[in-house]
PASEBA-1860 file (N, C-alpha, C; in nm, 3 decimals):
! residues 110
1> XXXXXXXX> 0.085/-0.119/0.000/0.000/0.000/0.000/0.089/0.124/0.000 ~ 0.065/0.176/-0.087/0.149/0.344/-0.102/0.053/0.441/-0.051 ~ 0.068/0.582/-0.002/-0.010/0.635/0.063/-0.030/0.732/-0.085 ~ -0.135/0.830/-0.081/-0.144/0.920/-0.154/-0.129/1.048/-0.126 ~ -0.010/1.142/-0.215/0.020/1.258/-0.124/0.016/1.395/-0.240 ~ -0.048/1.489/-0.150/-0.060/1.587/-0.309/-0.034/1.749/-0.233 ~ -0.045/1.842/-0.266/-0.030/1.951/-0.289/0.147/2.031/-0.306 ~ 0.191/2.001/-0.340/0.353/2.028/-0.372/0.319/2.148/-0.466
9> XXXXXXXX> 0.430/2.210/-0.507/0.442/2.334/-0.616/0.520/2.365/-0.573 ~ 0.535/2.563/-0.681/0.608/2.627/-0.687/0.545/2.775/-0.647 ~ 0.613/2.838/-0.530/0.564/2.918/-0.508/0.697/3.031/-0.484 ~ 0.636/3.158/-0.427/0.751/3.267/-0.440/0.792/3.256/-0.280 ~ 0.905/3.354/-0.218/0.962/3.331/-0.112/0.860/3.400/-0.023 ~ 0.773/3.343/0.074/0.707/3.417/0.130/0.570/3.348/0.136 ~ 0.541/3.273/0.069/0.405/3.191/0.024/0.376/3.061/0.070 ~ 0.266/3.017/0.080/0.251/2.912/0.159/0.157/2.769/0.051
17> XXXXXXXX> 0.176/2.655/0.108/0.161/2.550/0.043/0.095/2.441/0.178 ~ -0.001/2.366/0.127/-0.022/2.290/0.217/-0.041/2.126/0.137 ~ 0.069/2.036/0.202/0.064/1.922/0.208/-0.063/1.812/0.230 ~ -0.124/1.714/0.150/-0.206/1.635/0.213/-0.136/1.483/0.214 ~ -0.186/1.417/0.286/-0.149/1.261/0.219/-0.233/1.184/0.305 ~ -0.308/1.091/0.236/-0.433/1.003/0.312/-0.387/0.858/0.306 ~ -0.449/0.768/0.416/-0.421/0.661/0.414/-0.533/0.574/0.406 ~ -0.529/0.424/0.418/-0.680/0.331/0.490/-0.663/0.369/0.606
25> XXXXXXXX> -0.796/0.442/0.629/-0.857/0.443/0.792/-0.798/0.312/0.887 ~ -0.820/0.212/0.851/-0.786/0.105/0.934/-0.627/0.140/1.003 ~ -0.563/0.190/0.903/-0.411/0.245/0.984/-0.394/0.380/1.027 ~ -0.442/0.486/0.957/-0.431/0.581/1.033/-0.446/0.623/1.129 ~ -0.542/0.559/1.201/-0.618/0.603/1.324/-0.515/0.538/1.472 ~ -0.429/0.442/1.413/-0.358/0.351/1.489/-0.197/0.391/1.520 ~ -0.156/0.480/1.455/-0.002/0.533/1.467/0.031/0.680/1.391 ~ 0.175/0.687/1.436/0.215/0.825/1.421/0.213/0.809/1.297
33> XXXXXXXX> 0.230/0.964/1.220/0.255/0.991/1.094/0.307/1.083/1.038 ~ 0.390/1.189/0.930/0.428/1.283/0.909/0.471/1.328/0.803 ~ 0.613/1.396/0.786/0.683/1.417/0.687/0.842/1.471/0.685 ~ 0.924/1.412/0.620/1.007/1.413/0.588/1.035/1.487/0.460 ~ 1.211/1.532/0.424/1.211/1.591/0.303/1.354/1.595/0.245 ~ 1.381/1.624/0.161/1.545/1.558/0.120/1.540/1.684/0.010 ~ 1.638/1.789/0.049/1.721/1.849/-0.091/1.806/1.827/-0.131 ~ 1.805/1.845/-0.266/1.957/1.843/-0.394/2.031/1.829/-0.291
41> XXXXXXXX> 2.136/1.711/-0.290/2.267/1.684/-0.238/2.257/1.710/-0.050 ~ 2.161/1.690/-0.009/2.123/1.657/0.135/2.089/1.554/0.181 ~ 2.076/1.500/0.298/2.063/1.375/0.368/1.880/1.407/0.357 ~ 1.788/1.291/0.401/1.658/1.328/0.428/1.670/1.329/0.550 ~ 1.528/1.475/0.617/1.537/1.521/0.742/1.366/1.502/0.751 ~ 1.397/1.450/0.931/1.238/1.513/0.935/1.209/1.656/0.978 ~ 1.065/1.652/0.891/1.032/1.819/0.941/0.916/1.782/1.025 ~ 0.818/1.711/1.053/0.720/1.723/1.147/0.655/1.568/1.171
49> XXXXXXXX> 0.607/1.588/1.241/0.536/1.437/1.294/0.470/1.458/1.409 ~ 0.337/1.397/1.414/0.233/1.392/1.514/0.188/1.261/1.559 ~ 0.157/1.257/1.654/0.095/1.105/1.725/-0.017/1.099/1.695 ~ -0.034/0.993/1.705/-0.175/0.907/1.677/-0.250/0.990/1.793 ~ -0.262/1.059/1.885/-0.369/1.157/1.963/-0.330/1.303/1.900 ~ -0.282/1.318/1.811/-0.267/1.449/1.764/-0.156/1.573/1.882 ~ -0.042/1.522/1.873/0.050/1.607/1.948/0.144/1.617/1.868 ~ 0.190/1.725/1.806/0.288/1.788/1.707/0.433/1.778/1.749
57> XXXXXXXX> 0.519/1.767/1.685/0.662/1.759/1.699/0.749/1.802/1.544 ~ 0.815/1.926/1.567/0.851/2.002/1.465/0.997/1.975/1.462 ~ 1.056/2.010/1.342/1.226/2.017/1.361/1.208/2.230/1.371 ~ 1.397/2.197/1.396/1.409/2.347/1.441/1.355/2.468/1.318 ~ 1.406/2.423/1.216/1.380/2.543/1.066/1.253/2.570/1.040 ~ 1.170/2.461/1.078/1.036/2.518/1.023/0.946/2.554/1.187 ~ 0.968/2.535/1.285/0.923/2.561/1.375/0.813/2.709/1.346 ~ 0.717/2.748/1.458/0.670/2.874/1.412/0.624/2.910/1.241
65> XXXXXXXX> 0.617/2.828/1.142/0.604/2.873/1.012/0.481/2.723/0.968 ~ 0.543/2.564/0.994/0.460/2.484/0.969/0.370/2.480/1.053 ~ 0.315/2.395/1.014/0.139/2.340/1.134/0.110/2.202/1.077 ~ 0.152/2.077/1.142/0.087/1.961/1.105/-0.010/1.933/1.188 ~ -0.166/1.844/1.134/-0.230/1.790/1.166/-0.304/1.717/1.139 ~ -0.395/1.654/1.171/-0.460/1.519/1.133/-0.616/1.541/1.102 ~ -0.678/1.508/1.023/-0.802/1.524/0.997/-0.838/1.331/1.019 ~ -0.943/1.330/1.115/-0.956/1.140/1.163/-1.091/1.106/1.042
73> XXXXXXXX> -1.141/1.235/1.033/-1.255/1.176/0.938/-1.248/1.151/0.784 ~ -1.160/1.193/0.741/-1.045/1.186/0.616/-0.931/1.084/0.576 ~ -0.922/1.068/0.767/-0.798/0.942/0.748/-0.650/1.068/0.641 ~ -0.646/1.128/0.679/-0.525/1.266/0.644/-0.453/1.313/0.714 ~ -0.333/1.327/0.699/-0.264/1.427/0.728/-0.240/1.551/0.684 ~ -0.208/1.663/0.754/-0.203/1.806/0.607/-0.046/1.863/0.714 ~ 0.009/1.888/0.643/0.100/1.997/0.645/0.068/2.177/0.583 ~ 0.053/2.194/0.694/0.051/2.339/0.665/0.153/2.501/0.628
81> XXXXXXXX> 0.219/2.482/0.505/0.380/2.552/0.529/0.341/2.707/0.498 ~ 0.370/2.805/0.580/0.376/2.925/0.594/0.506/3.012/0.562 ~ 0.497/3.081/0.522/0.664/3.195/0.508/0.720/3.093/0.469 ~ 0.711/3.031/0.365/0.802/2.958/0.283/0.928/3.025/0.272 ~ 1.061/2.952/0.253/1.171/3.012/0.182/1.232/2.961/0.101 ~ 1.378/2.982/-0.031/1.392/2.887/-0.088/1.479/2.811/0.004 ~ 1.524/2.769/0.136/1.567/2.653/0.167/1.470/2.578/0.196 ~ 1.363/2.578/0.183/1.224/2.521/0.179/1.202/2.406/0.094
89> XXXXXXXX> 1.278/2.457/-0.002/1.271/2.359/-0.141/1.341/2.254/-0.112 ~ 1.226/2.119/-0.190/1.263/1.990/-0.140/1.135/1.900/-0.202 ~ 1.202/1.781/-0.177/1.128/1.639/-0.252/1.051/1.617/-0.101 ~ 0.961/1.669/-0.061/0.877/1.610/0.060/0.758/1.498/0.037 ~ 0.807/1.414/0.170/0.769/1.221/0.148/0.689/1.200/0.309 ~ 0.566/1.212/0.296/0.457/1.175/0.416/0.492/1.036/0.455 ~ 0.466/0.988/0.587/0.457/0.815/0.633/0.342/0.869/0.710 ~ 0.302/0.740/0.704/0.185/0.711/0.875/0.196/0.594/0.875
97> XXXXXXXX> 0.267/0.544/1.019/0.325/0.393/0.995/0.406/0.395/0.941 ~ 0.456/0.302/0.894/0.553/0.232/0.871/0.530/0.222/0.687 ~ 0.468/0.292/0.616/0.361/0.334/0.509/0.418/0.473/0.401 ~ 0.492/0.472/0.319/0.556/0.572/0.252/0.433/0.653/0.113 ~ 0.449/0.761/0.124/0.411/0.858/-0.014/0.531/0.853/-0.056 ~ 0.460/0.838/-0.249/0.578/0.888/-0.327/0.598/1.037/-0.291 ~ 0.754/1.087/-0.340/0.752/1.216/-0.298/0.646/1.307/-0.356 ~ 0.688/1.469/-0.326/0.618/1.577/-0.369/0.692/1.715/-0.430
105> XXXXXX> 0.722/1.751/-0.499/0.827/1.838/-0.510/0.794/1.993/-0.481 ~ 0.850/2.072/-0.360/0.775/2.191/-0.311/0.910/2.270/-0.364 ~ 0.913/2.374/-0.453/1.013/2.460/-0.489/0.960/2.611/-0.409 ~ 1.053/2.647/-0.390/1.049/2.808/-0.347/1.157/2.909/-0.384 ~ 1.098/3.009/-0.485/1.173/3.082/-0.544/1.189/3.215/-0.459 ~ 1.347/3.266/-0.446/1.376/3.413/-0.410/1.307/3.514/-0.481
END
């Protein structure tokens, strides 16, 4: 099972984008989930992840700018990215479980 993950683009420095990626209900409702993201010639990092009761856990760069959360009746996750910048830009890859999205490609232009 691959998850399905959508809203990626290209936006200007300053602009915001919001992430979805849905799973089968049967797993979402049961474990953590999030997102990760890997730029040109970088290691992949996580940027956010929430528990299965909905408690957020951010890395340091996007702190104050993202917002992850869970929609239970959707079986979704959304990433919410605010004040984008271009170190922003990146191949971003949702899990819930143990459960991968193909990536998403979020560019952010100066």
């Amino acid at each position: 099972v691959q998850l399905q993950a959508s809203g990626g683009g290209s936006v200007q420095a300053g602009g915001s984008l919001r992430l979805s990626c849905a799973a089968p209900e049967s797993i979402f409702s049961t474990t953590a989930a999030g997102w990760y993201r890997q730029a040109p010639g970088k290691e992949r990092e996580l940027v956010a992840a929430i528990t299965r009761g909905g408690i957020p856990n951010y890395n340091g760069p996007v702190k104050g700018r993202f917002t992850i959360s869970r929609d239970y009746d959707r079986s979704t996750v959304h990433l919410q990215m605010n004040s984008l910048e271009p170190e922003d830009t990146a191949v971003y890859y949702c899990f819930i479980g143990s459960l991968w999205g193909k990536g998403t490609q979020v560019t952010v232009s100066s």
